[in-house]
C-alpha positions in Angstrom: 188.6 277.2 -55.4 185.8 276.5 -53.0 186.4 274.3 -49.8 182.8 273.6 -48.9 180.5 273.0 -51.4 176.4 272.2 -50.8 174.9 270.6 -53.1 171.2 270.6 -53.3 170.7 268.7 -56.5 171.2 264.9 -57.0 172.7 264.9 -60.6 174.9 267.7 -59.5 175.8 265.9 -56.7 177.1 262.8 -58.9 178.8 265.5 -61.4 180.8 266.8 -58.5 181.8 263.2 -57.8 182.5 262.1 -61.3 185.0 265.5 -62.0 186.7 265.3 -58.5 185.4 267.6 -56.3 184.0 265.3 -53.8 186.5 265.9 -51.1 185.2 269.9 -51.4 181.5 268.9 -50.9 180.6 269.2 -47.0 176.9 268.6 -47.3 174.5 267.2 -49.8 170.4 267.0 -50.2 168.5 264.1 -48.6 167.8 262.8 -52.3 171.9 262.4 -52.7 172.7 258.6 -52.9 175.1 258.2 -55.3 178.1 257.7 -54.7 177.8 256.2 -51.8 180.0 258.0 -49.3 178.2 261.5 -49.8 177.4 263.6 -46.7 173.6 263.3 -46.8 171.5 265.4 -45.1 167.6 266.5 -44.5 168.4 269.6 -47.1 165.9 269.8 -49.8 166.5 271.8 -52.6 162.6 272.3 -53.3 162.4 274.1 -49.6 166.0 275.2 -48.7 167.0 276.0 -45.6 169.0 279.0 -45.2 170.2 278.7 -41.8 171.3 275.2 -42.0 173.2 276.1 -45.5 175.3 279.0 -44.0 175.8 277.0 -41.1 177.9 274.5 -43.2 180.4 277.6 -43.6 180.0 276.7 -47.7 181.8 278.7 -50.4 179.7 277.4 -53.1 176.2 276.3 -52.9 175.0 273.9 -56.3 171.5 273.8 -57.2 168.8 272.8 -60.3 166.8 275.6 -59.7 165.4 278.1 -57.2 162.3 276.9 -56.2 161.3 278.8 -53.6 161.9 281.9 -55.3 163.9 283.4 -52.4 166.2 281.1 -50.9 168.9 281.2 -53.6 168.5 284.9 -53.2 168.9 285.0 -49.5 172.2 283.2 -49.6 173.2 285.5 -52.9 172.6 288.7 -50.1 174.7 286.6 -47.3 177.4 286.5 -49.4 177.0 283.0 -50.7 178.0 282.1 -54.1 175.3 280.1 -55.7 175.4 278.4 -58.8 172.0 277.2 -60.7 172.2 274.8 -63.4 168.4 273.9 -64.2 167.5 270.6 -65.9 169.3 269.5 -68.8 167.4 269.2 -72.4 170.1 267.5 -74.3 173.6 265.9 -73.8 175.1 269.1 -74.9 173.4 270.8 -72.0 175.0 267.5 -69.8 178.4 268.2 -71.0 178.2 272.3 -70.8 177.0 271.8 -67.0 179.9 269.4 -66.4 182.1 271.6 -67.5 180.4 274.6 -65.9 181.0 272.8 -62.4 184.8 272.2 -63.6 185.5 275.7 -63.6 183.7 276.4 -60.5 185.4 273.7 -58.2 189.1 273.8 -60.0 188.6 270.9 -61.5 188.6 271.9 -65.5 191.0 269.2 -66.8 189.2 266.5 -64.6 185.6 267.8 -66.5 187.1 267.9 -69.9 188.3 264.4 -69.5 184.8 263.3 -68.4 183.0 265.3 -71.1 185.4 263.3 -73.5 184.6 260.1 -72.2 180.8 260.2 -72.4 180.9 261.4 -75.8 183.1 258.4 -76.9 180.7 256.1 -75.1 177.6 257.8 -76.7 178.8 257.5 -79.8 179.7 253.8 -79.7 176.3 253.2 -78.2 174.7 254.7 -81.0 176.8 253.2 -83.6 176.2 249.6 -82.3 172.1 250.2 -82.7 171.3 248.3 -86.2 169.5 250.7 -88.7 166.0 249.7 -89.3 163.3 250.5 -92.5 160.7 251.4 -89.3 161.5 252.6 -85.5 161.0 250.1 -82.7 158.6 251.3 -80.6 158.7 251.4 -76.8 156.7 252.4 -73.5 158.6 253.9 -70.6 156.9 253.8 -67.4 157.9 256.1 -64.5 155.7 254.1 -62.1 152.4 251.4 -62.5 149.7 253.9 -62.8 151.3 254.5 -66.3 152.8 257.8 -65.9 155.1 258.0 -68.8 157.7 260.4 -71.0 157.5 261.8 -74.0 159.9 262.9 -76.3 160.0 266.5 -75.5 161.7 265.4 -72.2 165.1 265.1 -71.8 164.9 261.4 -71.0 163.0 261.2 -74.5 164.9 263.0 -76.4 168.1 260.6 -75.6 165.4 257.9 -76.5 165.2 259.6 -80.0 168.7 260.2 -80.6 168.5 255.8 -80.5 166.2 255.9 -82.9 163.3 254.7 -81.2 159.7 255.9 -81.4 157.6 257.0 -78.6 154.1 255.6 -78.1 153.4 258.6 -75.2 154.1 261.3 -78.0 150.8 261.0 -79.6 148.8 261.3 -76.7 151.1 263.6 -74.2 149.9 266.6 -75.5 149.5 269.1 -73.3 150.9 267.1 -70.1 154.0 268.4 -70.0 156.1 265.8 -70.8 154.9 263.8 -68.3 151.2 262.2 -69.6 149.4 259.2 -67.9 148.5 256.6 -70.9 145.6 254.6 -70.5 146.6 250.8 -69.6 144.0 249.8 -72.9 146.1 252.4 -74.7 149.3 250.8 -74.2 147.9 247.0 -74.5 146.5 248.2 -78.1 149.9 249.6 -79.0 152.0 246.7 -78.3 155.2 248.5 -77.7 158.5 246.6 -78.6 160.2 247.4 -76.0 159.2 248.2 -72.8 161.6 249.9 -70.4 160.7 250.2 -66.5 161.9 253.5 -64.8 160.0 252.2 -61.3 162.7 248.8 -60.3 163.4 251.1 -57.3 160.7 252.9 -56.0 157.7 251.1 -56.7 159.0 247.1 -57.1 158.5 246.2 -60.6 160.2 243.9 -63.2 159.5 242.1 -65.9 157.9 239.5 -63.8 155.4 242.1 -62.4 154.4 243.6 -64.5 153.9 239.8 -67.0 151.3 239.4 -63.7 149.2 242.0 -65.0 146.1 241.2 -67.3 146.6 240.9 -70.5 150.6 242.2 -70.2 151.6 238.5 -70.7 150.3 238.5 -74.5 152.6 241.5 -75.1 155.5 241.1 -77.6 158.1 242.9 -75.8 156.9 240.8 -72.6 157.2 237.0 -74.5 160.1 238.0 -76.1 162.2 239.1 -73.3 162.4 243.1 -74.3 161.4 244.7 -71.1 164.4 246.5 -69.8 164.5 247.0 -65.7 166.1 250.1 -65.2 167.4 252.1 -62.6 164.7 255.0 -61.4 167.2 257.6 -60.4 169.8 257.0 -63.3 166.9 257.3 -65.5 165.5 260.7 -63.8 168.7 262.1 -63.8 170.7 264.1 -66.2 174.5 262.7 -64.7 176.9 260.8 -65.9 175.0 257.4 -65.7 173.4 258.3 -67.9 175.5 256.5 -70.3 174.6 253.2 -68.4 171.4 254.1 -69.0 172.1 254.0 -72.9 173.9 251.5 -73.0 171.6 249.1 -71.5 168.5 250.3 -73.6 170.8 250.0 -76.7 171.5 246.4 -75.7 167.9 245.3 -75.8 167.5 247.2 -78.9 170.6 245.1 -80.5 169.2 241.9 -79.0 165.8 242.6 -80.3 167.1 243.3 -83.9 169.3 240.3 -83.9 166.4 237.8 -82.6 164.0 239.2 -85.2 
């Protein structure tokens, strides 16, 4: 069972937390802020430093990915054991990594327990959410130039598994996931819900963004449906995840039940 774990990945960071292997991790990346009491550092996982990870002593280093295309490598030839679990797609691949970092810290049981628990939360969530003849229809906004998601993300694809449609999807083609909707775009569709992924880095709220021209005429704006959610819960493929759910699935209920 490893001692000292690095872990240079946020959402691996807050698995290792969530199954119990916090007391094994010696040093995380500088984008590690949850939980709290994690040993942040100026590690970045996008340009790793070698050095300054084998000076930590670790048994196990954590990662989303080798990004560099050498780094992981490097430690791999030091001796290092490095484990790369790239970004999830789906809750399956959530639960498989959990688990996957429960073998690897001794911490199976603890893992299985969590996997358990998410799945008993997801599905209450999604049983809660009222069927509906058509799809509400929402706008998710990763910061005020418009950047959005679309469903071929994992953050869209739990959006789909609520049962809500995507008004990104139609004109994200070829962005990646990751498109930037025209403001005029988004005023014409008229989303029902409109849930902001930028509280934390950029300021905005429902207030805010009621400031902008013509986003005060917008249903989901007089009707109280914009959702202020966390940025890094929402960017992240962790446990939190399920807070994330759960609070979009609360204004879906409150929308259905005000209709």
């Amino acid at each position: 069972m490893p001692a000292k774990i690095v872990s240079m990945s946020a959402t691996h960071t807050e698995m290792l937390y969530a199954i119990g292997a916090g007391d094994q991790v010696v040093a995380v990346d500088a984008f590690s802020n949850y939980p709290a009491d994690v040993p942040v550092t100026d590690l970045t996982g996008f340009a790793p430093n070698v050095e300054a990870i084998v000076g930590y002593e670790t048994d196990l280093v954590v990662t989303d990915g080798d990004w560099d295309g050498a780094s992981m490598g490097a430690l791999t030839e030091l001796g290092v054991p490095v484990l790369i679990l790239p970004a999830a797609l789906s809750l399956d691949d959530v639960y498989t990594q959990i688990e996957q970092l429960g073998v690897a810290t001794g911490h199976v049981g603890e893992a299985a327990e969590l996997v358990a628990n998410m799945q008993r939360e997801v599905d209450a969530i999604l049983a809660s959410i009222p069927e509906r003849d058509e799809p509400l229809t929402f706008y998710h906004e990763l910061d005020a130039t418009y950047y959005s998601v679309t469903s071929e993300t994992f953050i869209g694809q739990i959006y789909s598994s609520m049962g809500l449609a995507n008004i990104a999807d139609e004109v994200g083609e070829g962005a990646f996931g990751y498109p930037q909707l025209a403001e005029e775009y988004i005023l014409e569709q008229n989303p029902d819900l409109i849930l902001l992924a930028d509280t934390v880095c950029c300021g905005m709220s429902a207030d805010t963004l009621a400031e902008r021209p013509g986003w005060d005429a917008l249903s989901a704006v007089t009707g109280g449906s914009v959702v202020e959610l966390n940025d890094d819960i929402a960017s992240r493929w962790g446990p939190r995840i399920v807070e994330h759910m759960r609070a979009v699935a609360d204004a879906v209920v409150a929308l259905s039940e005000n209709a």
